[in-house]
N, C-alpha and C positions, 0 to 999 in steps of 0.2 A: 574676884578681881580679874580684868583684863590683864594680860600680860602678852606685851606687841613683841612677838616675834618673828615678822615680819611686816613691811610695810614696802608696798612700792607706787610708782606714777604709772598708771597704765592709761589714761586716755583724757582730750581735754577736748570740749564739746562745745558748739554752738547749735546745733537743732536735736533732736530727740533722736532722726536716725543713728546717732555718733555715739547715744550712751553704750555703755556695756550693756550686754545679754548677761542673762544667767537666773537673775531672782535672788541674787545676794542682799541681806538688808543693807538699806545707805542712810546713814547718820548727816545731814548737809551743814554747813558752819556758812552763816550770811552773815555780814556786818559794814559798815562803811568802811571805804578808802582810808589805810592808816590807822585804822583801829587795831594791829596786832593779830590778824587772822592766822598770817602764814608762821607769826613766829608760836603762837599757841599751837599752831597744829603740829609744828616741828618738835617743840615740846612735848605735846600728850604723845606722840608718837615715838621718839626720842631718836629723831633723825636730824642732823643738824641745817640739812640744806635740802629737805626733801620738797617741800613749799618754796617757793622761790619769793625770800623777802627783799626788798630796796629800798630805797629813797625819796625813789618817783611814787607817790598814789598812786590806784589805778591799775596798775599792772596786769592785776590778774582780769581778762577779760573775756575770758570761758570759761566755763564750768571745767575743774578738774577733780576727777576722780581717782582715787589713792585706796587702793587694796591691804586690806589691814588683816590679819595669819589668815587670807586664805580664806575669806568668813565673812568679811563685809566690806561696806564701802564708806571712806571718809570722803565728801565732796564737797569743797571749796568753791563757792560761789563768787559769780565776780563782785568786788567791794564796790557801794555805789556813795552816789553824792559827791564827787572829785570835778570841781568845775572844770578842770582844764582838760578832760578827756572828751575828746572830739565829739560834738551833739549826736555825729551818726550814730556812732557808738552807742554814745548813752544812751539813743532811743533803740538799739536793738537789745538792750539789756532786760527793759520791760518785759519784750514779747519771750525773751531765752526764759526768764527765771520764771515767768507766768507757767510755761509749759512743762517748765519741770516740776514745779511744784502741784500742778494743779493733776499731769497726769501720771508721775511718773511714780506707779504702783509698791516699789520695794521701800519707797520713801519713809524710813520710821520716825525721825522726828527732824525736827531742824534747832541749832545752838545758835543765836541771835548773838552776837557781841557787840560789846560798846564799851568805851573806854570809861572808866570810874572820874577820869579827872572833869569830863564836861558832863552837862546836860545831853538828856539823848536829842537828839538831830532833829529835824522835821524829817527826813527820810527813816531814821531807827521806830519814829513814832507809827509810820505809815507800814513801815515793814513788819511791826508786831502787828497793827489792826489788819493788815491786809491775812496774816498768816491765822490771826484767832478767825478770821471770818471764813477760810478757807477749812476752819477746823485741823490745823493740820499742828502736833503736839510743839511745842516751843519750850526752849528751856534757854533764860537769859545769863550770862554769863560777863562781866564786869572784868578789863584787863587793866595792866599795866598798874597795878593796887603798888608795887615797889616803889610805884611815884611819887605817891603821897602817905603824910604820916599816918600810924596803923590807927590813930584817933579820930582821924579825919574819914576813915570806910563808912561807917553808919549814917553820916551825915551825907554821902554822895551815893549812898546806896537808898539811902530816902528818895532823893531829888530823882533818879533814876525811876523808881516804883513810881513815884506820882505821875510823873510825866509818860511813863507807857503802859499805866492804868493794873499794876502787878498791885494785888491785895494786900502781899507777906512777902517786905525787904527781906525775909529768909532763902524765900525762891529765889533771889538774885546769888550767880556764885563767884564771889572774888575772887582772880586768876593774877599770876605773875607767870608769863613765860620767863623769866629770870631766874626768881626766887625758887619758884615752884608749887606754889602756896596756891590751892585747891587742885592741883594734878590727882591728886586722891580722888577726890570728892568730884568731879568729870569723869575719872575713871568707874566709879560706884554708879554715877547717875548712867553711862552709858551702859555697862551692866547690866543693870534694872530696866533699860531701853529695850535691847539688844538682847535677853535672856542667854539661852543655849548658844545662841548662833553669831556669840561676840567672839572666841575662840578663848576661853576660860583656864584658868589657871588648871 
């Protein structure tokens, strides 16, 4: 088991020269605008305002990276698909998340989120084919499960696998940053991610 003993903000990027040095492994969290990113990460993490969450979509609009005991990197990707964030914007988001993803070496996998209560996006759709064609490891993660009743997960965790082509509704992991209800089960998958070098109990 992880166990986060510390956790800080150390750097928030728009070109490749900005990331951290080091060769620390980075775990990245993408998901649309609104889906719960910042409040999941404050959760697994158990900082209450480490992620900067609000009201406004959108917010986050560079890459931030968050040092977790000394040992790796949590990176917050900016949320996409938020109409009202400036076209400039949104078209430098492409080329930012292209290049981290495509070059950026200590990369071990990425956690794709998406809210349980909708279908995934045309962008969640594009972001899972973009990331399986990139080969780069994915692991999908289902928020805000507090929202709807516990009978109703299976049936929106179907609708989820069908539509972003997942084999086994098993791989999807139902999350409440509220509840808490799969913070375990993130914590074990990162683990298994991360081996030696997640900073272990």
């Amino acid at each position: 088991m992880i166990v986060i003993k510390n956790a800080e903000y150390v750097a928030s990027a728009v070109k490749y020269e900005q990331y951290p040095v080091g060769g620390l492994p980075e775990i990245a969290m993408a998901g649309r605008s609104n889906v719960g990113k910042s409040s999941l990460i404050n959760s697994f993490l158990g900082r209450k305002n480490l992620a900067r969450t609000g009201n406004t979509p959108g917010k986050t609009q560079t890459l931030n990276f968050y040092r977790v005991n000394d040992a790796w990197f949590l990176v917050d990707l900016p949320g996409y698909g938020y109409a009202k964030v400036a076209k400039t914007v949104n078209a430098q988001w492409g080329p930012m998340m292209e290049a981290y993803l495509k070059k950026r070496e200590p990369l071990r996998a990425v956690i794709q989120i998406v809210d349980i209560r909708h279908a995934p996006s045309i962008e969640d759709i594009e972001m899972q084919q973009w990331l399986r064609t990139m080969q780069v490891p994915t692991m999908v993660v289902a928020t805000k499960v507090d929202k709807i009743a516990r009978g109703q997960w299976h049936k929106q965790l179907n609708v989820i696998a069908k539509a972003l082509e997942i084999p086994d509704v098993s791989l999807i992991l139902p999350f409440s940053a509220q509840s808490g209800v799969g913070k375990e089960e993130l914590n074990e998958a990162l683990e298994e991610i991360l081996g030696e070098g997640g900073g272990l109990e």
